[in-house]
N, C-alpha and C positions, 0 to 999 in steps of 0.2 A: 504494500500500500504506500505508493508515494503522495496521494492528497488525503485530505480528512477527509472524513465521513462527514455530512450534515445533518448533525441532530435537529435543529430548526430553524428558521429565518426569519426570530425576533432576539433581540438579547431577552437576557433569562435577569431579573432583579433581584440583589440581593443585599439583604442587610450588611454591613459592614462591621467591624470592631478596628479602630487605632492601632494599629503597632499590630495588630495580628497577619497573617501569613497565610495566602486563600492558595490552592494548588489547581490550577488552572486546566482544565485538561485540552489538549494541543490534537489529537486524535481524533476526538469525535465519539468513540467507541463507547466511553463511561456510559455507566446504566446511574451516574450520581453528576449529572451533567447541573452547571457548569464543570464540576470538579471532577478530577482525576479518582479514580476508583484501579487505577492499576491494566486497564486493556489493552493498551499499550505495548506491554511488554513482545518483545520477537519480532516488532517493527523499528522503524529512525523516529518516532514519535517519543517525548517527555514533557511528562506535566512542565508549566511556567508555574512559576511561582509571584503571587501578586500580594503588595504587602499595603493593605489599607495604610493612607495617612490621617484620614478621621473617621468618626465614627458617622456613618451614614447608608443609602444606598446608591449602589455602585449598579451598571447592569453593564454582566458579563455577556461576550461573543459568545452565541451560540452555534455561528454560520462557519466558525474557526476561519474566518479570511481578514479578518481584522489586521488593519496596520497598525493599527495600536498594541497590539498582543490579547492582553486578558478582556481587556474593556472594547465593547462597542464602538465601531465609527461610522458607524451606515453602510458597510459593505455588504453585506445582507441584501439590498434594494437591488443590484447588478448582477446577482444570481440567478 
């Protein structure tokens, strides 16, 4: 598998915590989407790792084509 998989084509929202560390999953595969659940594994895919700077909500790519990485930037709408 050299692209992701598309689990969907909205970001997914989620609460945040300050200083905590969300594992972003980069595959598509997760059954615990946005996050890594380990699917991954025996592909070139690795969780990103996205580390809130306050506490709020964030909404995660879910279309994994973001040029931003973890976070949504409307690349979803080109799909």
């Amino acid at each position: 598998m050299t692209q992701p998989h598309i689990p969907q084509k909205s970001p997914i929202p989620v609460v945040v915590e300050a200083g905590k560390t969300y594992y972003w999953c980069t595959c598509g595969l997760s059954k615990t989407q946005p996050f890594c659940d380990g699917a991954h594994k025996g592909s070139t895919f690795a969780p990103s790792p996205y580390t809130a700077e306050k506490d709020g909500t964030v909404y995660f790519c879910a279309c994994k084509h973001s040029q931003k990485g973890a976070l949504c930037d409307g690349s979803h709408k080109a799909l």
